[in-house]
N, C-alpha and C positions, 0 to 999 in steps of 0.2 A: 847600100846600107851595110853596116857592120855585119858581122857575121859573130861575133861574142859580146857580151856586155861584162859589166860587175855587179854584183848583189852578194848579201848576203846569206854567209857559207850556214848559219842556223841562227835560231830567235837569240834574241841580245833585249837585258834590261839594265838600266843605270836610274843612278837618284842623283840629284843634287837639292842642296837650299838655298835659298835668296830671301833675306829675310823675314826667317821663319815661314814663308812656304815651300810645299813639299812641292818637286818637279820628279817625278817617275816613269822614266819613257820605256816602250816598249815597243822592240823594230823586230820587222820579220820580212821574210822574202815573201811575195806575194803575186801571183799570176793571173787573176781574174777581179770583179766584180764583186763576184759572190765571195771569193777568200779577203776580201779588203772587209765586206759585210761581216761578216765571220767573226776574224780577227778583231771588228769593232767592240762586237755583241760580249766577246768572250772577255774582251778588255774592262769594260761598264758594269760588267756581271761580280767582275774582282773589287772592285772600287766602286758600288754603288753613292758611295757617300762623298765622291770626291767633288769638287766643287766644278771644272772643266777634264772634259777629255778631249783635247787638240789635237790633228793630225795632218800629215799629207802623206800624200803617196804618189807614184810614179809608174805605170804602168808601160811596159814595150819599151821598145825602143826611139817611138817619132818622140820628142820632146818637146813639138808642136800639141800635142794632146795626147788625153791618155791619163791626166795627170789633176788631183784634186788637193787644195790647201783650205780647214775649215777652223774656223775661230772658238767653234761653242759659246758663244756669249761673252768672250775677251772682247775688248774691244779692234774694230775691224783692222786685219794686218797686221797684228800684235802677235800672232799666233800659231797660225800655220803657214804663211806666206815664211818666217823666219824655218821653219820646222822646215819646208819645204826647200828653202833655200840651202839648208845642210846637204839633203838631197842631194840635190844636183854638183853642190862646190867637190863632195867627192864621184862627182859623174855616175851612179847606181843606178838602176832599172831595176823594173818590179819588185819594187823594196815600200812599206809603210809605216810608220813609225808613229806612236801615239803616246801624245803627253798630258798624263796624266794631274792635274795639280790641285792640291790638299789647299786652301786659302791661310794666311796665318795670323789674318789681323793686320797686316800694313800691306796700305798699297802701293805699289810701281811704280803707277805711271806710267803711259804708253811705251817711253823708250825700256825703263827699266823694265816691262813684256817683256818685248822687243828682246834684248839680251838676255832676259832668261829663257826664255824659250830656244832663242838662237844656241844656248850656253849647255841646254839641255839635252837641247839632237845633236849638237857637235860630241860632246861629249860619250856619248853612245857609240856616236857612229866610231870616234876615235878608239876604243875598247872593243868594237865589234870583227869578228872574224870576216873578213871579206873574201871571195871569190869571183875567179870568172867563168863564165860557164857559157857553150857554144848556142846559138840560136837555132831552134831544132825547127823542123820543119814536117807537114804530114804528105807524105807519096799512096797515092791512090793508084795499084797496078792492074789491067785488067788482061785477060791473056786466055790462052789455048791450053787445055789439061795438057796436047802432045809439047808445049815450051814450058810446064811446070820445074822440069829438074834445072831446067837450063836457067830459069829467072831465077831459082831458090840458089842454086850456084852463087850467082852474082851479090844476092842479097847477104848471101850470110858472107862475105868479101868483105861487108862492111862494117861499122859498128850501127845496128838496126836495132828499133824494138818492133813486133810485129804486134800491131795491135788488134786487127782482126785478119780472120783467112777464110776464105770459102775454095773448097776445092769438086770443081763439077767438070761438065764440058765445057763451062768456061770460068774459069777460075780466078779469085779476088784477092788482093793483097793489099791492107792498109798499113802502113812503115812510120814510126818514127825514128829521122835522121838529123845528125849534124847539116844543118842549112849549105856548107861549105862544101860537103858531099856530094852534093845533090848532083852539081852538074857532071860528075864522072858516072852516076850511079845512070841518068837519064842517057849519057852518051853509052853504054853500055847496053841498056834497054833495049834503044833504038833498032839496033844489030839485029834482036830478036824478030825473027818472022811473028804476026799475031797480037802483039802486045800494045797496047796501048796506054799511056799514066799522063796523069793529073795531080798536079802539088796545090797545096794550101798552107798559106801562114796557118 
């Protein structure tokens, strides 16, 4: 599996019309469940009055799943399947984008959705600042207070964030690292008399 993705480097809003309805989208990188919830809440909250709030999102990296497209009352695939289809044409990960839209008195039409919706996350996304950024990974180190100096040595070698430490008679080190890291950072470990580690997506 990849070791970086692309998403978005920070939130991005654009508008377009189609006659006389408003399309308002609003994309943001997004890592979990709960920040997809979030991000909904805080959208709906702006625009209570607007007629649909459509979205997809893409979470991780499997493109097998992971990954949601929803209509709000457009009619079916009109909507977010197009939203979602931006997604992916520029390959992004952990990215959500939601479309907002005001009604304006004339209707579409499935295709004419269909295109504006498609017209709306394209749009966006073509305006929006993009990134790549590495697939980071979490190192659980367990170890001997007398190998303390010696694993902390190694660690700060890297580019780490430590996210917790216990230091006892035996001593804890949970790491955030670049995924691509990792196998140098474990083959180094290894050497240690004492230590033992455990990784998780």
């Amino acid at each position: 599996m990849s070791t970086s993705y692309i998403t978005l480097a920070q939130p991005h809003t654009a508008e377009i019309k189609e006659k006389n309805s408003r399309f308002i989208t609003y994309a943001q990188a997004v890592y979990s469940l709960q920040e997809v919830d979030t991000f909904l809440e805080e959208v709906k909250k702006m625009h209570p009055k607007a007629t649909h709030h459509c979205y997809a999102y893409r979470l991780g990296l499997d493109k097998r799943q992971n990954y949601r497209a929803n209509d709000d009352g457009e009619p079916s695939g009109t909507a977010g399947k197009p939203i979602l289809g931006q997604i992916d044409s520029k390959e992004l990960s952990n990215v959500m984008l939601i479309v907002v839209r005001y009604y304006g008195g004339v209707k579409l039409g499935a295709s004419g959705l269909i295109s504006a919706y498609k017209a709306a996350a394209k749009n966006t996304l073509d305006t929006a600042q993009l990134i790549i950024k590495e697939v980071e990974i979490i190192v659980n180190i367990y170890f001997d207070y007398l190998a303390m100096n010696t694993v902390m040595t190694l660690v700060k070698k890297l580019p780490t964030q430590i996210l917790q430490q216990v230091f006892d008679n035996q001593c804890y080190l949970q790491l955030r690292t670049a995924k691509k890291k990792l196998p140098l950072l474990l083959q180094q470990l290894e050497e240690v008399e004492g230590v033992k580690v455990n990784s998780e997506e």
